[in-house]
C-alpha positions as a Markdown table, in Angstrom:
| # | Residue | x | y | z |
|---|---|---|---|---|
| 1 | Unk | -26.5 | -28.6 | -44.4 |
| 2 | Unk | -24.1 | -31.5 | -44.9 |
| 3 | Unk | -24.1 | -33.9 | -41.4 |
| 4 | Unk | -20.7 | -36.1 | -42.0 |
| 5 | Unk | -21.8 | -39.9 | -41.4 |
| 6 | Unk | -17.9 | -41.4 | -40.3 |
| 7 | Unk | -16.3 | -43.8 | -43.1 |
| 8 | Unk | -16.9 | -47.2 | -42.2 |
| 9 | Unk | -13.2 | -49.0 | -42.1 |
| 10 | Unk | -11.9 | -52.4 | -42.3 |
| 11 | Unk | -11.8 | -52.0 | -37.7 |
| 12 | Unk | -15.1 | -50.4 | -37.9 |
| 13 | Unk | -16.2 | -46.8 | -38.0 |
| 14 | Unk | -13.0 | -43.8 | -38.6 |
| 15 | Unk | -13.2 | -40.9 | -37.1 |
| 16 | Unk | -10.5 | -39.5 | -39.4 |
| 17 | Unk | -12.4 | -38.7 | -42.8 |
| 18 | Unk | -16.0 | -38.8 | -43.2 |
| 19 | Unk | -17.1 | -40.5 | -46.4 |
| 20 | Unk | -21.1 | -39.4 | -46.6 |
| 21 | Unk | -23.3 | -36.7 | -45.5 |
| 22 | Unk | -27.0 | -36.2 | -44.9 |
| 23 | Unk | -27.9 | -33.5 | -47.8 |
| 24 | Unk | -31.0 | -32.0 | -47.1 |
| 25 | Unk | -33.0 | -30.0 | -50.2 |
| 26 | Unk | -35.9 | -27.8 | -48.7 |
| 27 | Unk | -38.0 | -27.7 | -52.0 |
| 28 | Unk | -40.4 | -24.8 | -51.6 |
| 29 | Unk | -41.9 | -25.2 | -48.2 |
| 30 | Unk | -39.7 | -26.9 | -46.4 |
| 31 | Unk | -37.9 | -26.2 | -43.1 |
| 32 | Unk | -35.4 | -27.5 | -40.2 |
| 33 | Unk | -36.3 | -26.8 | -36.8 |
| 34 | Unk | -34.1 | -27.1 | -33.4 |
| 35 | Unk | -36.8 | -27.9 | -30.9 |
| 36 | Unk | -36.4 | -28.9 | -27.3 |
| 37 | Unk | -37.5 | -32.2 | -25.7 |
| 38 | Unk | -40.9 | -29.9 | -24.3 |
| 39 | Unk | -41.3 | -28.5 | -27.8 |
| 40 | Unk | -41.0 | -31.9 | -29.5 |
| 41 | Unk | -43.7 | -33.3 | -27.7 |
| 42 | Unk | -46.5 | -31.2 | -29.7 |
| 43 | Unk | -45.7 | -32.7 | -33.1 |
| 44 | Unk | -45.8 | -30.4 | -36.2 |
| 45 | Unk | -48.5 | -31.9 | -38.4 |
| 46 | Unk | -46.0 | -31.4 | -41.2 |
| 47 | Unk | -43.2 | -33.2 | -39.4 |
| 48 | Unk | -41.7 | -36.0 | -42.1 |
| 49 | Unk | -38.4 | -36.4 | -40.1 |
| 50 | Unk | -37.0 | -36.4 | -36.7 |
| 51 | Unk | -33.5 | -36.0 | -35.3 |
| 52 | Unk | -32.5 | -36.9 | -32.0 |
| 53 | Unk | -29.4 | -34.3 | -31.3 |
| 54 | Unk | -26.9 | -33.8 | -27.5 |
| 55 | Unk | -28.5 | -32.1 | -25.0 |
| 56 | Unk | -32.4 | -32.7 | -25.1 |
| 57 | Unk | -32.9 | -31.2 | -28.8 |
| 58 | Unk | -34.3 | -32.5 | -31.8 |
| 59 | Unk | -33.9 | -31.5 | -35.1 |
| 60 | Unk | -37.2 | -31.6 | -37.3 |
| 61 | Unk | -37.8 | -31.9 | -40.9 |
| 62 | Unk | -41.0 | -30.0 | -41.4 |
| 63 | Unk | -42.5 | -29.7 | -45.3 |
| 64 | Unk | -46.0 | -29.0 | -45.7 |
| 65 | Unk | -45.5 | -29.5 | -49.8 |
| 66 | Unk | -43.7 | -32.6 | -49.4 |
| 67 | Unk | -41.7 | -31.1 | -52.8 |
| 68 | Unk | -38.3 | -31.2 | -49.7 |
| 69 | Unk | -36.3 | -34.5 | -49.1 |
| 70 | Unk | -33.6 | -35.2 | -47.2 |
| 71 | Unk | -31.0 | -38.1 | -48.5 |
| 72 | Unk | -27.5 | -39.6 | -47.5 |
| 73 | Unk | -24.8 | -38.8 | -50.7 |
| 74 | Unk | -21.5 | -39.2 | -50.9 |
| 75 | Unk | -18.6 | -36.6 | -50.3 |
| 76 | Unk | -16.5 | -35.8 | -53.2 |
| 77 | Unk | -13.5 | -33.5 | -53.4 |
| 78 | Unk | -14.1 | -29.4 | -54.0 |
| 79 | Unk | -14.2 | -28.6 | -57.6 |
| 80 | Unk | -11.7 | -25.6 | -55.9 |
| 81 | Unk | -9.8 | -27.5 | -53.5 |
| 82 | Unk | -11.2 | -25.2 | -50.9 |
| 83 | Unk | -12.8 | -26.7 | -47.3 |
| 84 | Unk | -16.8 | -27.2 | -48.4 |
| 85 | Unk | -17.7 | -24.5 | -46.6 |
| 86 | Unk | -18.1 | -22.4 | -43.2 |
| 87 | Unk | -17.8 | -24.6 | -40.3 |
| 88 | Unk | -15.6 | -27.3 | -42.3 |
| 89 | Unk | -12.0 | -27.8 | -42.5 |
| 90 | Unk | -12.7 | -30.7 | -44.7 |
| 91 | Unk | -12.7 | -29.9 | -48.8 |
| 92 | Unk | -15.8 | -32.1 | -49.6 |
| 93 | Unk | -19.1 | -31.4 | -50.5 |
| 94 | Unk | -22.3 | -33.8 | -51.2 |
| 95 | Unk | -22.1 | -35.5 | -55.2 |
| 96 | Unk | -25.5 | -33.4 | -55.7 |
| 97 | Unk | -23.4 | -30.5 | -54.7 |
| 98 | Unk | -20.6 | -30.0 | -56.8 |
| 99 | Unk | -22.3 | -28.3 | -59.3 |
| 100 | Unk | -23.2 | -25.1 | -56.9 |
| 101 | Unk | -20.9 | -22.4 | -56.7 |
| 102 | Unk | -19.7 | -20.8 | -53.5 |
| 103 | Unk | -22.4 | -17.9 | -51.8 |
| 104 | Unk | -20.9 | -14.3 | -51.0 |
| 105 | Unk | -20.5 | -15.2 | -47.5 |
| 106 | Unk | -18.4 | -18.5 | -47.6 |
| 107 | Unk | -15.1 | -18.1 | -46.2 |
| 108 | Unk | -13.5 | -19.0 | -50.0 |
| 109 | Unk | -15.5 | -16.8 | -52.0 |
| 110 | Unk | -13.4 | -15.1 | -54.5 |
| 111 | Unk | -15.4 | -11.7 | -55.8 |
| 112 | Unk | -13.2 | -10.9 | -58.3 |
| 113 | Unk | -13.3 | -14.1 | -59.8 |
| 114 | Unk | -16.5 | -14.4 | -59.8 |
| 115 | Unk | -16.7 | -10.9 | -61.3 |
| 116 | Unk | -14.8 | -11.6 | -64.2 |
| 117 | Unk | -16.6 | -15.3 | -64.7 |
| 118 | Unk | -19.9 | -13.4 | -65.3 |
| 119 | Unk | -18.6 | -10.6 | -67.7 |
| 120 | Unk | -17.5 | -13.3 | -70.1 |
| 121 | Unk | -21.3 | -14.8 | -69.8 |
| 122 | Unk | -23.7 | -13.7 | -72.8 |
| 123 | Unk | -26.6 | -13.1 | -70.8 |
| 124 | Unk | -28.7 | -10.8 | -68.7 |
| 125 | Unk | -26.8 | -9.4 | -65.5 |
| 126 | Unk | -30.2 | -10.4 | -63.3 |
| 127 | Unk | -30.0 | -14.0 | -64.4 |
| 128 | Unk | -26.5 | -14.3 | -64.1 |
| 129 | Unk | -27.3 | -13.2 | -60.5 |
| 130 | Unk | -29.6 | -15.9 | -60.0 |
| 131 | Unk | -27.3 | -18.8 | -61.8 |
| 132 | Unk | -26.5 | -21.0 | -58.5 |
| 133 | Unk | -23.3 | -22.2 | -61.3 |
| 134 | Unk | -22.1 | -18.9 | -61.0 |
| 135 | Unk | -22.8 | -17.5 | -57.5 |
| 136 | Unk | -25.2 | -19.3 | -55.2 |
| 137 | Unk | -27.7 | -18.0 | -52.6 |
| 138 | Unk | -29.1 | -15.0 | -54.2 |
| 139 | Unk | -32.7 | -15.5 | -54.7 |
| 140 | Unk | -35.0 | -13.0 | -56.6 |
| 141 | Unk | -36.1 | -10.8 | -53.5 |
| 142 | Unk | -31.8 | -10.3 | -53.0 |
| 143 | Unk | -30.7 | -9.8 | -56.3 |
| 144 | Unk | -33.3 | -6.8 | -57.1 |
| 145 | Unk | -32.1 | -5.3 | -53.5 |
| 146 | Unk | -28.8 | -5.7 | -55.0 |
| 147 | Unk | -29.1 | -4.4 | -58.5 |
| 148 | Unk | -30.4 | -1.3 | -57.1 |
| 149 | Unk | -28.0 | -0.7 | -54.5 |
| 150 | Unk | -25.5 | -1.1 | -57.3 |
| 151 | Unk | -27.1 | 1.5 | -59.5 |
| 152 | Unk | -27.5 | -1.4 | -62.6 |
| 153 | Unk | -30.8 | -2.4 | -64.5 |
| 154 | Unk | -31.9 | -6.3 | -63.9 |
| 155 | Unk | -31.4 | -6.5 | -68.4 |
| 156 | Unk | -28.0 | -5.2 | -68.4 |
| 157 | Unk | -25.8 | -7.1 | -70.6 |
| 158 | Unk | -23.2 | -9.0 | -68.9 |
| 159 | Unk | -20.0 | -8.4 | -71.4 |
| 160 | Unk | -20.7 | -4.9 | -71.1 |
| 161 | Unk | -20.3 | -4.7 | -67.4 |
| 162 | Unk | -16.7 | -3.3 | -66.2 |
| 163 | Unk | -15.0 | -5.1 | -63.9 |
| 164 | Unk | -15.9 | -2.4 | -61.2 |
| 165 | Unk | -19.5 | -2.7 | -62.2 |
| 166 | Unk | -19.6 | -6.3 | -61.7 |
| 167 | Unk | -17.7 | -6.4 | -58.0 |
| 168 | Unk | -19.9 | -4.0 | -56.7 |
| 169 | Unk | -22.8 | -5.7 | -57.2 |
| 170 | Unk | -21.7 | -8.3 | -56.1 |
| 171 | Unk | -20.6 | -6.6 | -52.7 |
| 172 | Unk | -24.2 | -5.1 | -53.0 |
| 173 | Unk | -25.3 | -8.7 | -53.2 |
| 174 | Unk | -23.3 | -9.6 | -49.8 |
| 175 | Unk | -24.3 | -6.7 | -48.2 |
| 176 | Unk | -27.4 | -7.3 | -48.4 |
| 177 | Unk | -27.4 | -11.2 | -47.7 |
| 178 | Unk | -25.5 | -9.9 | -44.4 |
| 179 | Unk | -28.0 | -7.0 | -43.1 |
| 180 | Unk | -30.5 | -9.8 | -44.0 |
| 181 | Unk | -28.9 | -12.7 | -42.1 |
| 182 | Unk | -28.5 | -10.2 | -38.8 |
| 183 | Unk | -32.4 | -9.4 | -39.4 |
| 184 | Unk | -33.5 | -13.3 | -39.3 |
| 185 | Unk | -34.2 | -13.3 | -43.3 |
| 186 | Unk | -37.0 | -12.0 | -45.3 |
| 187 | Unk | -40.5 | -13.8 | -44.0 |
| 188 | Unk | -43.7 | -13.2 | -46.0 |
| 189 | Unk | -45.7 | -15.6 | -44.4 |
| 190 | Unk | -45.1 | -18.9 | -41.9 |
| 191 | Unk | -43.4 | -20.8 | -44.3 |
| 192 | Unk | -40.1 | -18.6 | -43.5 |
| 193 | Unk | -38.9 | -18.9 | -40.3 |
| 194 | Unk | -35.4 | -19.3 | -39.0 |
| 195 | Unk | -34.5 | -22.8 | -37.3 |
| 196 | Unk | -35.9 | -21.9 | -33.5 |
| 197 | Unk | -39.1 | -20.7 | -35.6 |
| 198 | Unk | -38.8 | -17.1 | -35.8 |
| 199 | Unk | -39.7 | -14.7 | -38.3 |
| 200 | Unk | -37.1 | -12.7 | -40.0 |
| 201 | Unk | -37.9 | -9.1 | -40.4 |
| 202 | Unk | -35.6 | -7.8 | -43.4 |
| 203 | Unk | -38.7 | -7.3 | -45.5 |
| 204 | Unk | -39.5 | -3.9 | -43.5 |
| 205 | Unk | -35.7 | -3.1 | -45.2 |
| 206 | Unk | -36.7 | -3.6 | -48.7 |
| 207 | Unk | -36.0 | -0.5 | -50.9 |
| 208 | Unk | -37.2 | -1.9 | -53.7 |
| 209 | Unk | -38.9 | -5.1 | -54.1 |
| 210 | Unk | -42.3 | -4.8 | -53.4 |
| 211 | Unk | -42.8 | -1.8 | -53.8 |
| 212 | Unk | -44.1 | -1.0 | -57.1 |
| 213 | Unk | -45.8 | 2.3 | -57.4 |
| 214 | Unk | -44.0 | 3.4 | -54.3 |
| 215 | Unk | -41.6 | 6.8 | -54.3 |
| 216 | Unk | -37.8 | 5.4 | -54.3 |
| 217 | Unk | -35.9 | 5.6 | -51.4 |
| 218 | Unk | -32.8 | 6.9 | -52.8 |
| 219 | Unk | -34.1 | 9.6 | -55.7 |
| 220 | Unk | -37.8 | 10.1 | -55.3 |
| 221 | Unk | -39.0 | 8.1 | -59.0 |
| 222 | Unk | -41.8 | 6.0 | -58.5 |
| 223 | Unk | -40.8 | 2.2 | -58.3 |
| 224 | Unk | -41.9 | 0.0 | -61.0 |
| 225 | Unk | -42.5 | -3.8 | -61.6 |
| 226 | Unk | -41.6 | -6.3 | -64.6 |
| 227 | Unk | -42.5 | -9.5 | -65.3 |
| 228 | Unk | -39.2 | -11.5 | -65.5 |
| 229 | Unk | -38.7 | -15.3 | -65.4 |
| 230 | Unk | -42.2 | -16.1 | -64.2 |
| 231 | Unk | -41.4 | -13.7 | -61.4 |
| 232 | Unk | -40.8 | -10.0 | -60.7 |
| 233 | Unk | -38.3 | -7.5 | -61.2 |
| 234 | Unk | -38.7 | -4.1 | -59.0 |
| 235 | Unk | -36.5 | -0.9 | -60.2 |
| 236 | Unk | -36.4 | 2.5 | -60.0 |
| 237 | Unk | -36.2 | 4.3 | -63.9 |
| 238 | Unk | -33.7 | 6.8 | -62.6 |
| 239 | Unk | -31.3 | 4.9 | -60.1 |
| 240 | Unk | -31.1 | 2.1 | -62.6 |
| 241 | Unk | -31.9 | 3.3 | -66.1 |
| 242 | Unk | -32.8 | 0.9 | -68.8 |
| 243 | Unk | -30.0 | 0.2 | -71.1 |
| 244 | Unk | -29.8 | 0.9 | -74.4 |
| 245 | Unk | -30.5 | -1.0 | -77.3 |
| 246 | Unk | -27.0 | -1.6 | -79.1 |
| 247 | Unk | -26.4 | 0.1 | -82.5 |
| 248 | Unk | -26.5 | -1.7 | -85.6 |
| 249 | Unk | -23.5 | -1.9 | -87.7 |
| 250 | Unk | -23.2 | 0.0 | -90.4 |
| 251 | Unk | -23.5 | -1.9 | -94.0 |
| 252 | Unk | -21.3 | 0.6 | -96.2 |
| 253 | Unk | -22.6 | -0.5 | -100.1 |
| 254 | Unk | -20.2 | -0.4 | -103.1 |
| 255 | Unk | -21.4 | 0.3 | -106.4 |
| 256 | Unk | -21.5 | -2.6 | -108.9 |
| 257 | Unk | -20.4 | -2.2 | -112.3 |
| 258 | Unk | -23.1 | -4.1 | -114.8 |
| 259 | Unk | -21.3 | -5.7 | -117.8 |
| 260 | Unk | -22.5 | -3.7 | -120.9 |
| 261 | Unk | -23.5 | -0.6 | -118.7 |
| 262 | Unk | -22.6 | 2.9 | -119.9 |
| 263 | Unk | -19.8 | 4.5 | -117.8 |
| 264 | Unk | -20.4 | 7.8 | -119.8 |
């Protein structure tokens, strides 16, 4: 959540381009919260920063594994020349930032492109999902929703996805980000709340992750669960069938003639 901090000029501080932000990394636990002045005055335990914001409210940094941070970085220019993101006009993003590609809801977002950039990968369509260099803010829980709304098995081979294979997961992706986003996010425990504190709901929506041993929503077969990445994987065998192994070329052997041998 980039905060612009005005450029400081030779007359004092411009309004015109902003030449910082406030870049704030949530680790694993941690969360922002917009609290009013009568909410603010019970502090969180885990409160590490405060933010006095217009209108009575605060905005608090709350991180009960202290893994979070939040830190002032410079703005550099859009790798794409795009504005940073929704809510900016501006085409800068944090130095720490750069690096991240655009998610499937960010007014610049190109599908297609994106689509074709992870064909020409070498790699497995679930972790080409997950690469934040490629497409960011699909997290595990998303990207199985998404494979299996596409139809396509998490260890599909990314140069042997067709175009049209690639764009609709990645569609399936957004969908899913979207009904998600409308439902207040995906909240397993109190660690996941949105910024007033609520709990999101979208896990009740889950066709698939989770639900190991459960009967698919969309064909009947019985869910089932890999290991992948230190993680899990949740597909249904018949909706998203494993793919095949690739075929060994054939090795086509010519006879060699031995000096001496008999032809006869």
């Amino acid at each position: 959540m980039p905060a612009g901090v005005p450029a400081q000029g030779p007359g004092g501080v411009s309004d015109a381009v902003p030449s910082a932000a406030l870049l704030a990394h949530l680790g694993m636990s941690g969360q922002l919260l917009v609290r009013t002045s009568a909410e603010a005055a019970e502090q969180h335990r885990h409160l590490r920063v405060r933010l006095t914001l217009s209108g009575g409210l605060t905005l608090d940094f709350v991180d009960q594994r202290t893994f979070g941070h939040l830190s002032v970085q410079d703005l550099a220019p859009t790798p794409d020349g795009e504005p940073g993101g929704l809510g900016s006009d501006l085409a800068l993003l944090p130095v720490p930032a750069l690096h991240i590609a655009r998610d499937p809801l960010d007014p610049a977002y190109r599908p297609d492109d994106v689509a074709r950039a992870m064909r020409r990968r070498r790699t497995e369509v679930k972790r080409a999902l997950l690469d934040q260099s490629l497409v960011s803010g699909v997290g595990n829980i998303y990207a199985d929703e998404a494979l299996w709304r596409a139809g396509l098995h998490y260890a599909r081979p990314t140069q042997r996805l067709r175009q049209s294979d690639a764009v609709r997961l990645l569609a399936a992706a957004e969908g899913v980000m979207r009904e998600a986003l409308v439902q207040g996010g995906t909240s397993f425990d109190a660690l996941y709340v949105n910024v007033n504190g609520a709990s999101g709901y979208f896990s009740r929506s889950l066709a698939v992750y989770g639900q190991e041993g459960e009967a698919c929503a969309r064909c009947g077969a019985v869910v089932r669960r890999d290991a992948f990445m230190n993680r899990s994987s949740f597909w249904c065998p018949v909706c998203q069938p494993r793919p095949r192994a690739p075929r060994a070329p054939r090795v086509r052997v010519e006879p060699v003639d031995r000096p001496g041998a008999s032809t006869a």
